[in-house]
GURO-488866 format. One record per residue (C-alpha): z, y, x; residue in one letter. Coordinates in steps of 0.001 Angstrom, whole numbers, plus 500000, padded with zeros to 6 digits. Each point is the difference from the previous one (the first is absolute). Layout:
REM GURO-488866
ZYXA
...
REM end
This chain:
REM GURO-488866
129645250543191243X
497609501725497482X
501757500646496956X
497393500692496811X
501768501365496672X
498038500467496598X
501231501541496946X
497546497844497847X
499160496489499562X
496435501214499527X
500742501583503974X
501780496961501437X
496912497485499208X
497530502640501918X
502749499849503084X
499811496271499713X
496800500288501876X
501067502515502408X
503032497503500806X
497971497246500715X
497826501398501990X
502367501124501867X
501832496516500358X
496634498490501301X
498876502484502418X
503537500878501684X
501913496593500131X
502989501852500958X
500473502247497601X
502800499463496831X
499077501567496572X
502584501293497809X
498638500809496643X
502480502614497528X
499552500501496473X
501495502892497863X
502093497377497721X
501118496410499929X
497690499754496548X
497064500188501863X
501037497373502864X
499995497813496993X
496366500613498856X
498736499127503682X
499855496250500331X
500570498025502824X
496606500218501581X
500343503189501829X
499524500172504481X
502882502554500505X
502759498183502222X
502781501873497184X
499348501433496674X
503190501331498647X
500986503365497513X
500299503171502383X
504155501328499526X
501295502780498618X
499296503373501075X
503833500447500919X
500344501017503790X
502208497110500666X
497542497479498611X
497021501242502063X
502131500240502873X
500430495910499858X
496491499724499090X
498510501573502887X
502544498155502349X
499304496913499016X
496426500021499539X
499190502312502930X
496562500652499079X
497377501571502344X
497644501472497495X
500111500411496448X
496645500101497620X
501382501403496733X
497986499592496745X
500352502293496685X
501672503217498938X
503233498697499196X
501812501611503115X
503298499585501350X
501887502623501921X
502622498799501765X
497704496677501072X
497589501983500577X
501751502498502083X
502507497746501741X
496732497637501330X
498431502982500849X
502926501263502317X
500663496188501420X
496364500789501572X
497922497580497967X
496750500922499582X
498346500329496447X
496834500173497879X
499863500979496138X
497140498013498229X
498947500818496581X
502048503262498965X
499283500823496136X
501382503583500399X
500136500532496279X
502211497002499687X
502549500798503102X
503486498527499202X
503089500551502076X
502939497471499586X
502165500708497288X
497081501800498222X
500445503400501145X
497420502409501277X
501178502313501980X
496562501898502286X
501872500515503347X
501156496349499773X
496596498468499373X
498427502159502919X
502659498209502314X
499193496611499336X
496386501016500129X
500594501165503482X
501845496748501300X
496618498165499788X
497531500164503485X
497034499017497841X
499083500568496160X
496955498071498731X
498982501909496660X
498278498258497347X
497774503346499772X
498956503237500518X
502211501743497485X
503176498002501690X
499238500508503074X
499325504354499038X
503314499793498152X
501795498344503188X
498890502597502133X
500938503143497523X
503466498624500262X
500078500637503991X
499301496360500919X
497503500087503296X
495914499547499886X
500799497653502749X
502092497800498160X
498062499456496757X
496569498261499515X
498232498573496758X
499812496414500165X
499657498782495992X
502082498344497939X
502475496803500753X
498889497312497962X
500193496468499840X
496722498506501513X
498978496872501955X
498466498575502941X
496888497843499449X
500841496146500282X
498483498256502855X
496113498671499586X
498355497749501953X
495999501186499774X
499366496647501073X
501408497992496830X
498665502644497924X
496246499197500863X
500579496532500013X
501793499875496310X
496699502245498792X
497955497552501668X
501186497321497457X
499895502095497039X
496690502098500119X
499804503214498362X
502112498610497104X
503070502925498546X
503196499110500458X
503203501210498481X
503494499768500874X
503019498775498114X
503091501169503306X
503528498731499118X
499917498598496228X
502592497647498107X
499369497239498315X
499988501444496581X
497343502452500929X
497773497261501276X
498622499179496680X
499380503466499685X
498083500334502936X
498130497201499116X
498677500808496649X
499470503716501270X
497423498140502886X
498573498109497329X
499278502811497615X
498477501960503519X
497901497179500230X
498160500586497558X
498252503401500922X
500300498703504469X
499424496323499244X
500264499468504535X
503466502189499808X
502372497843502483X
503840500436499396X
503078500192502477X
503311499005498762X
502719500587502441X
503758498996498102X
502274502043500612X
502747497173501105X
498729497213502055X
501699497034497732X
498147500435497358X
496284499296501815X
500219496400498481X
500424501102496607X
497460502334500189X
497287497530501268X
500791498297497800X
499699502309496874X
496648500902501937X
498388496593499985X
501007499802496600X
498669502593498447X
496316498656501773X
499832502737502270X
497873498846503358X
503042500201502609X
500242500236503642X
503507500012501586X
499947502108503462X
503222499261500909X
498861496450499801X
496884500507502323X
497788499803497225X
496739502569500308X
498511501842497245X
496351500297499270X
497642501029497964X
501053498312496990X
504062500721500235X
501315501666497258X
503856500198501252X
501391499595503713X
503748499867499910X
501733501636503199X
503351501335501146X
501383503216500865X
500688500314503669X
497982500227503183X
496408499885498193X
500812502587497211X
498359502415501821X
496366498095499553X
500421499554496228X
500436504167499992X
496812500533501692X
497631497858498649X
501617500492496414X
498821503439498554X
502467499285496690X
503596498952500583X
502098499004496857X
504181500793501496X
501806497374498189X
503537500527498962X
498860502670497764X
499088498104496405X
502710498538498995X
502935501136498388X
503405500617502829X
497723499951502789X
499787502709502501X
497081500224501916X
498662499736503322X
499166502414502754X
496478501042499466X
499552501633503271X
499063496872501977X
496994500029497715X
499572503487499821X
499703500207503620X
496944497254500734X
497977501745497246X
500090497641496970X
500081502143496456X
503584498876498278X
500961498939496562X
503531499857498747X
501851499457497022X
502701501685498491X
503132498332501426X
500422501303503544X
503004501688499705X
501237499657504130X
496761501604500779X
499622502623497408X
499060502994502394X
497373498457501451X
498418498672497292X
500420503551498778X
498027501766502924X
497268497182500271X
499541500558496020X
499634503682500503X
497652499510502959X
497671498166498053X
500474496949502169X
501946497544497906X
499357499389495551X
503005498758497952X
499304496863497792X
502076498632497102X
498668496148499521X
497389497459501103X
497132501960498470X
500876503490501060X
500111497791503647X
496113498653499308X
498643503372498589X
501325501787503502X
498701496878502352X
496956500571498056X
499460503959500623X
501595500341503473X
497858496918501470X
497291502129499679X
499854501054503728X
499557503635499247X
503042499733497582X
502411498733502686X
499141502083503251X
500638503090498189X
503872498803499381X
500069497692503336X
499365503811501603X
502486501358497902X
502773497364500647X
499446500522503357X
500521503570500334X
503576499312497930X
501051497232502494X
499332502259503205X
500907503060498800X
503080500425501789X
498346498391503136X
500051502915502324X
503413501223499076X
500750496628500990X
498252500816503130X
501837502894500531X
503240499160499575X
499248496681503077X
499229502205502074X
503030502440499822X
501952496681500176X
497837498948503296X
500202503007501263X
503583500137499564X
500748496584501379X
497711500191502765X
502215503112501529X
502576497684500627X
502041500211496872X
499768496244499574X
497767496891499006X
498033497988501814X
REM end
């Protein structure tokens, strides 16, 4: 049993991909995933790998003491400075081994808000491991009496993501059909930003008369309706999910999200993430995109995603638009290739930031399970 607690939602989606990593390389082993309060289990969605997601008790000895006997973990990765005592202490002495991950040591909090030095130092001292974010943390850690051995830098834990599966093989044979032509990438959209999208190709048409355009909806039903609305509007069409081929003289190719997703990223230097124009949406993850290279717009509605958004923005790796022509002017600038490696580069280096933290923290949890302490 490896138990992972957060004390952020902003923490919980980077564990996501330590969890399922660690569901596909050790069948065996059971994931329990803690959060701080019940408010955050309900920002999570449904869509997570951990085995049991569920708020972490109170810090009252007789609650831990049912926690730890019914969950009878074997190692415990805790993430954040909101710190426990009593759960930390009582899993400490029940001889479960622990790792702290991404200490802010000007924001340490100890349940019911006090601060008392002697008591921090203590639950500092429960943990085997202490992955620091950085240098100063890691100094500060060790002024406070907590072992050299025990504390090593390892960045910040952020949510990131692992590249989608390419095949190099359909890659060369999709450029094969469409030359040298640019391509852009409308990933998840609705129906009402279709005409959006369409008008906004149009308009970037006019300056890259050969641009090609990907629309992938965001929910499969409504592929009719927007091949529709495509053929309409006298746009040259070919439908992939249909086993129709582009060439040179496509000027749309309607796809799907799923298995192939992973292609459109690569060979599309621009990616549009739809869900983001209209008013009440909420966005979708840009990471997937992020991750194979492709420059991202946005809009302003991507509320369930915010953070991200937020870090990409500040990276110089994904530009805001408003409407249809703030969408053509930024196809227009970032298809320039020159334009679109610089924030492919920089989207990258946000989506694997935390990637050898992530590293780190498998191979305590290998390491661990391989001593005997359970798992396959």
């Amino acid at each position: 049993m490896i138990w992972l607690h957060s004390d952020t939602p902003e923490r919980l989606a980077a564990l996501r991909e330590l969890g399922a990593r660690l569901k596909q390389q050790r069948g065996q082993v059971s994931v329990l995933a803690t959060l701080s309060s019940s408010g955050m289990q309900d920002r999570t969605g449904p869509d997570h790998p951990f085995d049991w997601l569920i708020p972490l008790p109170g810090d009252h000895p007789d609650h831990v003491r049912q926690f730890l006997a019914h969950w009878r973990p074997d190692l415990c990765i805790w993430a954040g400075s909101n710190l426990r005592p009593n759960m930390i202490g009582m899993t400490r002495q029940a001889g479960v081994s622990m790792a702290l991950v991404d200490l802010e040591n000007d924001a340490i909090t100890l349940e019911g808000g006090s601060w008392v030095p002697q008591l921090q130092r203590a639950c500092l001292e429960c943990f085997d491991t202490v992955l620091a974010p950085d240098q100063d943390t890691a100094d500060w850690l060790m002024r406070r009496g907590i072992g050299v051995d025990r504390v090593r830098v390892s960045g910040r834990l952020r949510k990131g993501a692992s590249a989608l599966p390419v095949d190099e093989t359909e890659i060369d044979a999709l450029q094969q059909m469409i030359g040298r032509r640019p391509v852009w990438l409308a990933a998840y959209i609705t129906r009402e930003e279709l005409p959006m999208v369409l008008w906004a190709h149009r308009s970037a048409q006019r300056l890259a008369h050969r641009l090609m355009l990907v629309v992938v909806p965001d929910a499969l039903q409504d592929a009719d309706t927007m091949r529709d609305h495509i053929a309409n509007d006298s746009l040259s069409l070919a439908c992939w999910v249909e086993g129709q081929d582009p060439d040179e003289n496509t000027q749309v190719v309607l796809a799907e999200r799923g298995r192939e997703m992973g292609m459109w990223y690569r060979v599309a230097p621009v990616t549009f993430i739809g869900g983001s124009l209209t008013t009440g949406s909420h966005g979708n993850d840009p990471f997937e995109a992020a991750a194979l290279g492709s420059a991202i717009v946005y809009g302003p509605n991507v509320r369930d995603h915010l953070s991200t958004y937020s870090r990409l923005a500040a990276a110089g790796a994904a530009r805001i638009v408003k409407d249809a022509e703030g969408l053509a002017v930024a196809v227009n600038h970032l298809i320039a290739p020159d334009q679109s490696a610089a924030m492919a580069l920089a989207g990258w280096e946000v989506a694997s930031e935390s990637a050898f933290l992530i590293d780190e923290l498998l191979e305590i949890a290998h390491t661990h399970l391989d001593q005997g302490k359970g798992g396959a």
